[in-house]
C-alpha positions in Angstrom: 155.8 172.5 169.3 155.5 172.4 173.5 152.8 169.7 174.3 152.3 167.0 176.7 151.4 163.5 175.9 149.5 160.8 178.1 149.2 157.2 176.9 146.2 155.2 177.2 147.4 151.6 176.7 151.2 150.5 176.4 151.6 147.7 174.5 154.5 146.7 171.9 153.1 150.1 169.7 152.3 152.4 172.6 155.8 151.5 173.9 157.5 152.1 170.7 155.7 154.9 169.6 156.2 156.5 173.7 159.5 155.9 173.6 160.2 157.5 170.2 158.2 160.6 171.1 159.6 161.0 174.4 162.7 161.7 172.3 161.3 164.9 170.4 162.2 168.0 171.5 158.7 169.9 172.4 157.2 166.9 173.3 157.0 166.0 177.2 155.5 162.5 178.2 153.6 162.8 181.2 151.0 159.8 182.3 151.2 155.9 181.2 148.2 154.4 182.2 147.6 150.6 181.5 145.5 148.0 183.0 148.3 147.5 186.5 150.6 149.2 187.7 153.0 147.2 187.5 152.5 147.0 183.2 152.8 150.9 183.5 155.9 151.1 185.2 157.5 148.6 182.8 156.5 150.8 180.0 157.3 153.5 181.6 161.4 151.7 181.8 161.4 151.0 178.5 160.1 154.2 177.1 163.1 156.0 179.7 160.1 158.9 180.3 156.3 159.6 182.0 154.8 158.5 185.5 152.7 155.3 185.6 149.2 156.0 186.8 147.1 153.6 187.9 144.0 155.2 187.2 142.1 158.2 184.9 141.1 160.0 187.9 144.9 159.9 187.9 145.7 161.5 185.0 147.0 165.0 184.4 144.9 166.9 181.7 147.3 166.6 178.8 147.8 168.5 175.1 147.7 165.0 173.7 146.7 161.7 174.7 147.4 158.6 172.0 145.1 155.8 172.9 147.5 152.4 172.4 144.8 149.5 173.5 143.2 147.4 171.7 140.9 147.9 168.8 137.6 146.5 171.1 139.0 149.1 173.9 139.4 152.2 171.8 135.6 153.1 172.7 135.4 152.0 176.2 138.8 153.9 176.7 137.9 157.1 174.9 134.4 157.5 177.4 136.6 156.6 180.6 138.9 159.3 179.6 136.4 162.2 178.5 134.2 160.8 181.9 136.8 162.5 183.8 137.0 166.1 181.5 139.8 168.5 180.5 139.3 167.0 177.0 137.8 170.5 175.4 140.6 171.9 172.9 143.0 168.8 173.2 143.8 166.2 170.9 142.8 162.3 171.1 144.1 159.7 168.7 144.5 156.0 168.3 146.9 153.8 166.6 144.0 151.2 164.7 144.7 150.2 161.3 140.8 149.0 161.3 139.0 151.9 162.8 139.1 155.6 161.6 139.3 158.3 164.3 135.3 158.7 164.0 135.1 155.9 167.0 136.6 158.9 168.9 133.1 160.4 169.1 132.6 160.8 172.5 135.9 162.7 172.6 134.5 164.9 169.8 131.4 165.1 171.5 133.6 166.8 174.4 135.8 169.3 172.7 138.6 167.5 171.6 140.3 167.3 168.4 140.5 163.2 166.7 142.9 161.4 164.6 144.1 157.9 163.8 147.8 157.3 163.2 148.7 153.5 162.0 152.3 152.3 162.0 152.3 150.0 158.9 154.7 147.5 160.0 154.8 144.3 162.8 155.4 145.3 166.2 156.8 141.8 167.5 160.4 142.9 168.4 159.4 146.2 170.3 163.0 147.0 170.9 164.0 146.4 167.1 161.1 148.3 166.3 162.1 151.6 168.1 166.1 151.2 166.5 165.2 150.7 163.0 161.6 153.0 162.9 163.4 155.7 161.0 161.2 155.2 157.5 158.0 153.4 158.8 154.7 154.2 156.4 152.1 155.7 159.6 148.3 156.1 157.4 146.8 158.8 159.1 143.4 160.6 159.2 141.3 163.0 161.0 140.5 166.5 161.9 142.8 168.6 160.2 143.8 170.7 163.9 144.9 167.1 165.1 147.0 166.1 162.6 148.5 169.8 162.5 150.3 167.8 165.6 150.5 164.5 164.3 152.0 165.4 161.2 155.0 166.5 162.0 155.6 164.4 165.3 155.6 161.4 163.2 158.0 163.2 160.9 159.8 163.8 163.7 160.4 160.1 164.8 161.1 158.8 161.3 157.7 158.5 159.7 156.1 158.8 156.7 152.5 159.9 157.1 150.1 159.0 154.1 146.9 160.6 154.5 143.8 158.1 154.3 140.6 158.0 153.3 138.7 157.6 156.4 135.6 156.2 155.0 137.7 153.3 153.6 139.8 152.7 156.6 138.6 148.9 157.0 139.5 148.5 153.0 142.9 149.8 154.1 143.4 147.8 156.9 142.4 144.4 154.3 145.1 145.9 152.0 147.7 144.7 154.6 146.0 141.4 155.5 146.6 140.7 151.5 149.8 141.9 151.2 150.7 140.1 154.5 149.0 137.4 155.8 147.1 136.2 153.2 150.3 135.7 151.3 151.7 134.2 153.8 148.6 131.0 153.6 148.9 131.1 149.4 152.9 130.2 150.5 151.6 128.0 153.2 149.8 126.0 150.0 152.3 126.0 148.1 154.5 124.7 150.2 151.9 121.8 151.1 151.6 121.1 147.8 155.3 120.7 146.9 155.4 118.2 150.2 152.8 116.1 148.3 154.4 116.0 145.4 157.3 114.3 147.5 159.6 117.3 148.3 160.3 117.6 151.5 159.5 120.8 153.5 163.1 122.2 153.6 163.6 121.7 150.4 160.2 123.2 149.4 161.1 126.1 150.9 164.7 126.5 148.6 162.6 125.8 145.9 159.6 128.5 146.1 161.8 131.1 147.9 163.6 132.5 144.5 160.1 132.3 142.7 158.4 134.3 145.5 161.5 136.7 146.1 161.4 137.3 142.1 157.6 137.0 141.6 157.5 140.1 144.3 160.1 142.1 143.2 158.5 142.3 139.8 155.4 143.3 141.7 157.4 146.4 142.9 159.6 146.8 139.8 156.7 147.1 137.1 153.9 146.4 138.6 151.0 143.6 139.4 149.8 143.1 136.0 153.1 143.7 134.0 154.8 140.8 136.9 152.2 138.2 136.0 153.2 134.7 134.8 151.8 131.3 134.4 149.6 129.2 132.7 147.3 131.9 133.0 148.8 134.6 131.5 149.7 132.3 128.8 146.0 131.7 128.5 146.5 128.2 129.3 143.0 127.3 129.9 143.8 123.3 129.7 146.7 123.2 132.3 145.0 125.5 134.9 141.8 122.8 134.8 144.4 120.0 135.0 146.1 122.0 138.1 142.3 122.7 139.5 142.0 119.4 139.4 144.9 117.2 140.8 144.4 120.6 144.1 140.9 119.1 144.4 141.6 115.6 144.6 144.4 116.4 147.0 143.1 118.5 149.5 139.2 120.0 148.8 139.9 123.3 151.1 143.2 124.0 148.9 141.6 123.4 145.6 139.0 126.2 146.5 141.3 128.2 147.3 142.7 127.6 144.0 139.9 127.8 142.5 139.1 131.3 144.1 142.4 133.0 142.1 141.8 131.7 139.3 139.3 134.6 138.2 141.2 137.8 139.8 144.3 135.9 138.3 142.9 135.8 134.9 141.6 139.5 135.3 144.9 139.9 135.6 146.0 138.7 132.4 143.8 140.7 130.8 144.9 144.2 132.2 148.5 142.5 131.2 147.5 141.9 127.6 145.9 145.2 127.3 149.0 147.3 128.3 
């Protein structure tokens, strides 16, 4: 593997994923481009490797070119990029967990070969990130010529690439938003609820943290039906109405959301009783 690689784009993923890259023997960074110069050459720092360009009539036709920006700038990035050519017989990809590589068009449309490769984890700590990468879940998807490429690359840096269905990239994407930040507003009403109960918040948060950290490593253990407890899967019906209740009187917004789990929750219990 002897390829160069631009990037379009260098925030906390295009800097971790350059700089981890850069590091693979067969693989030579060449252009960062980003919206100053000044943003390129600080990418260009951390990544140790590449030349910041401040424009696409500045960059060098590359092998490769990973397309790091936003999720609204993937399009208008792609066209700038095959507006200026060289794109027939190279590869294009992006780093969206919400779009599959099909909003590459216009790079299809021009020759090039399209993919999507999505790091499954938070970029926050960009430096953290690149030490402890070595394992990250990447879903990727595309034409199969591209991801001859980005198969093993992302091997190569630590990853493991799960192959995605690209027609249900969006339902992939919402898999993490439940696993991530929708659990993290159930918690946020749990907590709330234990404060109105007359617990105070640091002690709300001792007192839910061995039922989450349990609750989720049965999850993982056996399974989401198997780990199911509760009033539900007791088929409680009475104490659930009683707990719909006292949530409603004490904040509407959290009762419906209460109200909204109890029917997956006891379609839960089901699959549970029927194992």
């Amino acid at each position: 593997m002897n390829v160069t690689l631009n990037i379009i784009g260098a925030g906390h993923v295009g800097k971790v994923l350059g700089r981890l890259f850069a590091g693979v023997d067969g693989i030579a960074l060449q252009d960062v481009l980003t919206r100053s110069m000044a943003s390129a050459q600080a990418a260009v720092d951390f990544i140790g490797a590449g030349t910041p360009v401040d424009s696409y009539a500045a960059l060098r036709r590359a092998d490769v070119t990973m397309l790091a920006v936003s999720d609204d700038q993937i399009g208008p990035a792609c066209a700038a990029l095959v507006a200026e050519g060289r794109q027939a017989g190279a590869i294009v990809f992006h780093c969206s967990g919400a779009l599959a590589s099909n909003v590459l068009l216009a790079a299809t449309q021009a020759g090039a070969f399209v993919a999507s490769a999505h790091p499954i984890r938070s970029f926050a700590d960009p430096r953290q990130v690149a030490a402890t990468f070595d394992g990250t879940f990447c879903g990727v998807e595309g034409d199969p010529l591209a991801l001859v490429f980005l198969t093993p690359a992302l091997i190569a840096i630590g990853a493991r690439p799960v192959p995605i269905d690209p027609a249900a990239k969006t339902l992939y994407h919402a898999a993490a938003v439940f696993a991530s930040n929708y659990l993290v507003t159930v918690l946020d009403a749990a907590l709330r609820a234990y404060q109105a109960a007359g617990i105070p918040e640091p002690v709300a948060r001792e007192l839910a943290q061995p039922l989450v950290t349990e609750a989720v490593a049965n999850v993982f253990r056996l399974g989401a039906a198997p780990a199911l407890s509760g009033p539900i899967a007791r088929g409680d019906d009475a104490t659930v109405q009683r707990q719909l209740q006292a949530v409603q009187q004490w904040d509407a917004e959290t009762g419906e959301l209460y109200r909204a789990l109890v029917a997956p929750t006891q379609d839960l219990a089901r699959r549970k009783s029927a194992l």
